[in-house]
C-alpha positions as CSV (number, residue, x, y, z in Angstrom):
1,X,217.8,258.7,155.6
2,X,220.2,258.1,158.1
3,X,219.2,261.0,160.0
4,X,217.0,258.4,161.6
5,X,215.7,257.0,164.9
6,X,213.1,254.1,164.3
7,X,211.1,253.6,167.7
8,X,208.3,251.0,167.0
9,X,206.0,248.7,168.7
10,X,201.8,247.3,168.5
11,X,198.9,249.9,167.8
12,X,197.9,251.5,171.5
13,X,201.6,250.7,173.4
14,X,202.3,254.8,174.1
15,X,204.8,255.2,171.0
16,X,203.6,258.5,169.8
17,X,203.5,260.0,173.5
18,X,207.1,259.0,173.9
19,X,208.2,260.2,171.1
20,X,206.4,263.3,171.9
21,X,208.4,263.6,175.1
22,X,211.4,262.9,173.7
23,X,210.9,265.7,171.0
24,X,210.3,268.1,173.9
25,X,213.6,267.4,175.4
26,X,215.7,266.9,171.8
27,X,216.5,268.3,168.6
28,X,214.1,265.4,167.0
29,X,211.4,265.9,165.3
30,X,208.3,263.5,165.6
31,X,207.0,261.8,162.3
32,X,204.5,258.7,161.9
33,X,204.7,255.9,159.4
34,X,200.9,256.2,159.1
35,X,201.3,260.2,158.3
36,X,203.9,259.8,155.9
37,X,201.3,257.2,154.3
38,X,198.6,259.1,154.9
39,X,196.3,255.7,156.0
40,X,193.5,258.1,156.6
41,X,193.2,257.8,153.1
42,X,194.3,254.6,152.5
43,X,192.3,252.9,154.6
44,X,189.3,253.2,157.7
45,X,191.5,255.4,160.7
46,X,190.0,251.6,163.2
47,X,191.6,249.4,160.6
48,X,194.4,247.8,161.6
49,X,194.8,245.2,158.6
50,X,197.3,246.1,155.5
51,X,195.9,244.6,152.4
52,X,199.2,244.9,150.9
53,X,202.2,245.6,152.9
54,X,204.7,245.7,150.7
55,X,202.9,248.1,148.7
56,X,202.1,249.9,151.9
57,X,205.8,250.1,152.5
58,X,207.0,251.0,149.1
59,X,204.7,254.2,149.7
60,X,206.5,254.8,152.9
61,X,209.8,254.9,151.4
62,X,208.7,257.7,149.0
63,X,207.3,259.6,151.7
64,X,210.3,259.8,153.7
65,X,212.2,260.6,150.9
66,X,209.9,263.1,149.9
67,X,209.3,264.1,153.6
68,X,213.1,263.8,155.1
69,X,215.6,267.5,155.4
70,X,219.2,266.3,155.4
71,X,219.6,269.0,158.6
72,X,217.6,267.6,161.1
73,X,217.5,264.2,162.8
74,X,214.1,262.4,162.8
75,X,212.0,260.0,165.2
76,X,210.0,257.8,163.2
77,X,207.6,256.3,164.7
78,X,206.1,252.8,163.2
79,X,205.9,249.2,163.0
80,X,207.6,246.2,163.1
81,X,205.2,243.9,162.2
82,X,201.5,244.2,160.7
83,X,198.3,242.6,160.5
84,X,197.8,241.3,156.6
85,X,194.9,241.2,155.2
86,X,193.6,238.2,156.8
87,X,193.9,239.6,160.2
88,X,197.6,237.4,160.4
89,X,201.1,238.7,162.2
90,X,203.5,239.5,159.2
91,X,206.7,240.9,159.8
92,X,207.8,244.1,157.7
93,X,209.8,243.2,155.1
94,X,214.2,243.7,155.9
95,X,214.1,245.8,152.5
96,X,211.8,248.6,154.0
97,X,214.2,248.8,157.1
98,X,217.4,248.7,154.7
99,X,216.0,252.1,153.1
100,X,214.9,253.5,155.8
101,X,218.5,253.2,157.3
102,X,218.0,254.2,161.4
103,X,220.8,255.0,163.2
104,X,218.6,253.3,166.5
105,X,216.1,250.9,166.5
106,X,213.8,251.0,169.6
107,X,210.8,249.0,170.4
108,X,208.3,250.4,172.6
109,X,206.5,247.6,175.2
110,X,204.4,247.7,178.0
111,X,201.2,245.2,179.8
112,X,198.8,243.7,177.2
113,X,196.1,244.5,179.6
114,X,197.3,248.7,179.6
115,X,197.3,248.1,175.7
116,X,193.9,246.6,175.1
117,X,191.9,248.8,177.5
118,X,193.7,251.8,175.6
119,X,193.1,250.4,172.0
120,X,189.2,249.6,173.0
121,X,188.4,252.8,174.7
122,X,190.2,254.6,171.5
123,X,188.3,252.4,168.7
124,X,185.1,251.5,170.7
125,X,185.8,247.4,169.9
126,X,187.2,244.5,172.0
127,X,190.6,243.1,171.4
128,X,191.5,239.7,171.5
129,X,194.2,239.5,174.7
130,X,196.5,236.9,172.7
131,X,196.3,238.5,169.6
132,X,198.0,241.6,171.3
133,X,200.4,239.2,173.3
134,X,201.5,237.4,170.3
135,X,201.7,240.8,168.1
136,X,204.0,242.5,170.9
137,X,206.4,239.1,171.0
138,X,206.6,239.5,167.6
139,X,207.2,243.0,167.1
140,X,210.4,242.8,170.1
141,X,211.6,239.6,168.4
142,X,211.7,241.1,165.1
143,X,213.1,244.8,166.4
144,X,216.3,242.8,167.9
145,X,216.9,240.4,164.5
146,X,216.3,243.8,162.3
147,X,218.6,246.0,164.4
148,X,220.9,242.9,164.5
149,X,221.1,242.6,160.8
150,X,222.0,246.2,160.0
151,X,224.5,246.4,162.9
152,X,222.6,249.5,164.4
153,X,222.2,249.8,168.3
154,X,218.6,248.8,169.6
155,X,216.7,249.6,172.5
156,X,213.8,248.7,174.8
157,X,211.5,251.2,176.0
158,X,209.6,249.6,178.4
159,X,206.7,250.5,180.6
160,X,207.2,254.0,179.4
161,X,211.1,254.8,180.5
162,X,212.7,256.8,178.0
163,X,215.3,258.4,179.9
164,X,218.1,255.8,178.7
165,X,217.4,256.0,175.1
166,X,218.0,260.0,175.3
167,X,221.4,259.9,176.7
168,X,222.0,257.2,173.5
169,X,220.2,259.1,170.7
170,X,222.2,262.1,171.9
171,X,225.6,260.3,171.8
172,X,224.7,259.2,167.9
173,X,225.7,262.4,166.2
């Protein structure tokens, strides 16, 4: 799978319109974690709690293999961290990132306050500031120890700029 861009970053931060945009201007081609799992029928499409991520990541992995051509280079767009079942921050496990094998990882980030009014308008429900706050810090602390660990580059996307991390996807071939 190292054909592979990981950008990730919390439910409602602008990942899939970035990686959209960055399609439109590359040779990449846009897939989700969630299509790949097909969470619509895994679970409710509001639900943002993983009853068992491992599981839920083992069934990832045999997606993308399933899913991934050796010919074309891939933005996969996903997750860092997750809620657990009791509605808790819990980091991805290494192993799923190991397989996965990016050649980038990029975190997406932007204003908790931008975030939650996207995420409530999209799922009609109120979001707990914090809870948001503390999922982003978690998701950019565990993209840098991740990216760190298999010796890849990694990038920040924030507030929506993209522009850097095309010149650097390019220069990856």
């Amino acid at each position: 799978m190292s054909n592979l861009v990981f950008i990730g970053g919390i439910h409602g931060v602008g990942k899939g319109t970035i990686c959209d945009k960055i399609c439109e201007q590359t040779n990449f081609v846009h897939i989700t974690a969630s299509e790949i799992l097909r969470w619509d029928e895994i679970s409710k499409p509001d639900n943002k709690k993983v009853v068992n991520i491992q599981n839920t990541q083992d069934r990832l992995i045999t997606g993308l293999r399933k899913t991934l051509k050796k010919n074309k280079d891939y933005l996969l767009d996903g997750h860092f961290c997750l809620f657990n079942s009791e509605g808790e921050v819990e980091n991805v496990p290494i192993e799923t990132f190991k397989n996965i094998a990016p050649k980038l990882i990029s975190v997406v980030t932007t204003e908790i306050n931008l975030i939650k009014e996207r995420l409530e308008k999209r799922d009609s429900k109120a979001y707990d500031f914090h809870v948001l706050k503390n999922m982003q810090n978690s998701e950019k602390e565990y993209a840098r120890e991740i990216a760190l660990k298999l010796t890849v580059p990694f990038f920040e996307i924030k507030d929506g700029d993209y522009s850097k991390l095309i010149n650097l996807i390019s220069n990856l071939k």
